[in-house]
N, C-alpha and C positions, 0 to 999 in steps of 0.2 A: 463544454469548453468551446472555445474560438475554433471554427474547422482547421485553421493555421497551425494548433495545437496538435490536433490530431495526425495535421498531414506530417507534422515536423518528429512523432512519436513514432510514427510508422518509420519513418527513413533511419532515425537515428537510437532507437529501444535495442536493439539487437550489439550495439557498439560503445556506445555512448557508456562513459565512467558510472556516473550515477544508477542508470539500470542495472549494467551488470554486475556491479557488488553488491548492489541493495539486491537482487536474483539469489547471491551466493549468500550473502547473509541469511534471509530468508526463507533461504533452502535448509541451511544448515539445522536452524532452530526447530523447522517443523520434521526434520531429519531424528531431532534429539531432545525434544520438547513433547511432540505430536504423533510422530507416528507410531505404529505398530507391526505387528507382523507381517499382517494382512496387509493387503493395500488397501486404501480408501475408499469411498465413494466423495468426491471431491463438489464442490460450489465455490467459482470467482462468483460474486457479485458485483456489475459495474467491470468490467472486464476492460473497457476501454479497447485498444487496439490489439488486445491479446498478445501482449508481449510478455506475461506472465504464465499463458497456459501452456506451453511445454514443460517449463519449472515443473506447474503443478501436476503434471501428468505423469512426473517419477515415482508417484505418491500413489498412483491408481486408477480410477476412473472420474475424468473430471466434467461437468458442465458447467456453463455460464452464460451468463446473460448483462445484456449494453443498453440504454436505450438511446443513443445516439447511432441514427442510422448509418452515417459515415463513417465510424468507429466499429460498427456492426459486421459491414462489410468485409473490413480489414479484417478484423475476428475471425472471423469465416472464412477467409482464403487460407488461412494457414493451416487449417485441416487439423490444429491440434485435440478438438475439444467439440462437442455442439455444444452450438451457441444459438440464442435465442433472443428476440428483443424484448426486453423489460423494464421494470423499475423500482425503484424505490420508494417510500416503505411496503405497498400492497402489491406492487406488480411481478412476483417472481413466478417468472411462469415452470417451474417445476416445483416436481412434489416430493420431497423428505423420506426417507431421513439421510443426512447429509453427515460425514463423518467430522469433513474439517469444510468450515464455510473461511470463504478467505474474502475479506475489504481493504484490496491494498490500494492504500489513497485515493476511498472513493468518502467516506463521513464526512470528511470537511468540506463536500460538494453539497451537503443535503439539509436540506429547509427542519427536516423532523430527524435528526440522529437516533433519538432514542426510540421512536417510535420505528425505526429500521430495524436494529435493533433485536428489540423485543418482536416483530414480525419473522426474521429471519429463524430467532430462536426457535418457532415453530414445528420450522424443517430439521433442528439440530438435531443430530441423536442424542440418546440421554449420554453417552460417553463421550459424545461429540467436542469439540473446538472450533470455536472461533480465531481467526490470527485477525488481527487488526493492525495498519500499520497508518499515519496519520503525520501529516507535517507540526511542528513544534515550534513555538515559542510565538508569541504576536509579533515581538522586534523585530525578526526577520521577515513581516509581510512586503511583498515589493507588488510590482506591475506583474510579476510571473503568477501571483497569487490570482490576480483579477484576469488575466488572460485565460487562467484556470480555472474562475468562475468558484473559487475556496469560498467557503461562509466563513471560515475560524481556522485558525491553528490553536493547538492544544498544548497547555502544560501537562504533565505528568498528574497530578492531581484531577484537572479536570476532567482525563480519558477515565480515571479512576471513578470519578463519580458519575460517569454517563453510563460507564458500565452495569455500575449497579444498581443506579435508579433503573435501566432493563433490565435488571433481574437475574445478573448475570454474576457469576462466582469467579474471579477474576484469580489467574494463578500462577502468573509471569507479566513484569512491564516494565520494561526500559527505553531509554531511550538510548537513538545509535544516530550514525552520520554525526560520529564527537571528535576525530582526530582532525578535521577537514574544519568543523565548527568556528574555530576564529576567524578563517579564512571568511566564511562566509558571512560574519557578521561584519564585515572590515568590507566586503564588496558590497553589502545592503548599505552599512554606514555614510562610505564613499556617494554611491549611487542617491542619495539623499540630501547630501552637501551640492552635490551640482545639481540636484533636480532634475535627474533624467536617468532613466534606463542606460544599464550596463549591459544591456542586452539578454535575451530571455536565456534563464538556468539551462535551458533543452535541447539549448543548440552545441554544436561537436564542435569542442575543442580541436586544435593541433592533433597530430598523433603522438608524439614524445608527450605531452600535456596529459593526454587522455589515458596513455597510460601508466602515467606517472599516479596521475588522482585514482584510478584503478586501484594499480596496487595499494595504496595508501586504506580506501576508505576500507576495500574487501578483507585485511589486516582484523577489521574489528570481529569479525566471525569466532576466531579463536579467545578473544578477549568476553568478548559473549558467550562460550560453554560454560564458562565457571565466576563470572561476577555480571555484573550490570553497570552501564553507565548511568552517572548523577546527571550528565547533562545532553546536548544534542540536536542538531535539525531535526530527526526524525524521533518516533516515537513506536513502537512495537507494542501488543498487547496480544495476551493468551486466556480466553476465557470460556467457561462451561457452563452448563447448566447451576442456579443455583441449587443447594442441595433443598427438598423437602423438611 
């Protein structure tokens, strides 16, 4: 990503609407999806700015690894996790087995998806999971996409068949970020009639704004324990080992 990206995740990940209900959501699922008794032995991959690994450290014992050295950094001050620099698909510098591997919006960065993938699988445990969570739909691709250095967004189908072309036994996948959805497609729409940025998704709203869209999108948590959304910006996936 643009170091811009980065600097603006660090400032605003901790506050910012969009992080912290996609935190709460994501928490919840691996809360009631994923976990177990025991705590985990955890892996972010692609950590980014590590605004994800306290989340994941409710869960157990977490490592992760960045290979963005300025992203790396931030990672690291926060003391929640070691972190490591690495990469995708061969570079994970730790060694398995890993309970829950999490890639939260890191696939749609990467040249070989499936070949990630099926690498990570490696480190999985046999009882292990995967979370995957991945931007949706091509329509909504804007300037936020290419600031963010995205190769694709993904329909529902398609996360479905990357999965299992690696090999993977897929066993939840919805997608979410749906009550907010028109909204968003109505400010890509906009943003395309004038030919110009509306300004990048990541930047902090107002604070009445911010936590208005707050409460709104974190709503969907509860709607997520007992059905799945048809549609959505985002995309969530749960996946294991294929069986034998």
């Amino acid at each position: 990503m643009e170091p811009i990206v980065f600097e603006r995740l660090a400032a605003n990940e901790a506050l910012h609407w969009w992080f912290v209900a996609r935190r709460q959501i994501l928490s919840d699922i691996i809360r009631r999806k994923i976990a177990g008794l025991r705590p985990m032995r955890v892996l972010e991959a692609g950590c980014g700015t590590g605004g994800n690994l306290a989340m994941l450290k409710n869960f157990g014992d977490v490592q992760a690894f960045e290979p963005d050295e300025i992203a790396l950094g931030i990672a690291r001050s926060r003391g929640s996790a070691e972190v490591r620099k690495g990469h995708l698909p061969d570079g994970n510098p730790f060694d398995g087995p890993f309970d829950l591997i999490a890639l939260l919006d890191v696939v749609e960065h990467l040249d070989d998806d499936m070949g990630a993938l099926r690498a990570l699988d490696k480190v999985l445990a046999k009882d292990g999971r995967f979370l995957i969570a991945v931007p949706a739909y091509r329509l909504l691709w804007s300037r936020h996409d290419e600031l963010h250095h995205h190769k694709r967004r993904y329909e529902r189908r398609e996360l479905l068949k990357l999965a299992e072309r690696a090999g993977l036994e897929v066993k939840y996948c919805s997608y979410f970020n749906t009550l907010l959805f028109p909204v968003l497609v109505l400010r890509r729409l906009i943003g395309r009639l004038r030919s110009q940025s509306l300004g990048a998704d990541d930047e902090m709203p107002g604070r009445v704004l911010n936590g208005a869209l707050t409460a709104i999108f974190q709503m969907e948590r509860y709607y997520l324990r007992w059905a799945r959304f048809p549609y959505g910006a985002s995309l969530v996936l749960i996946a294991g080992k294929a069986k034998s």
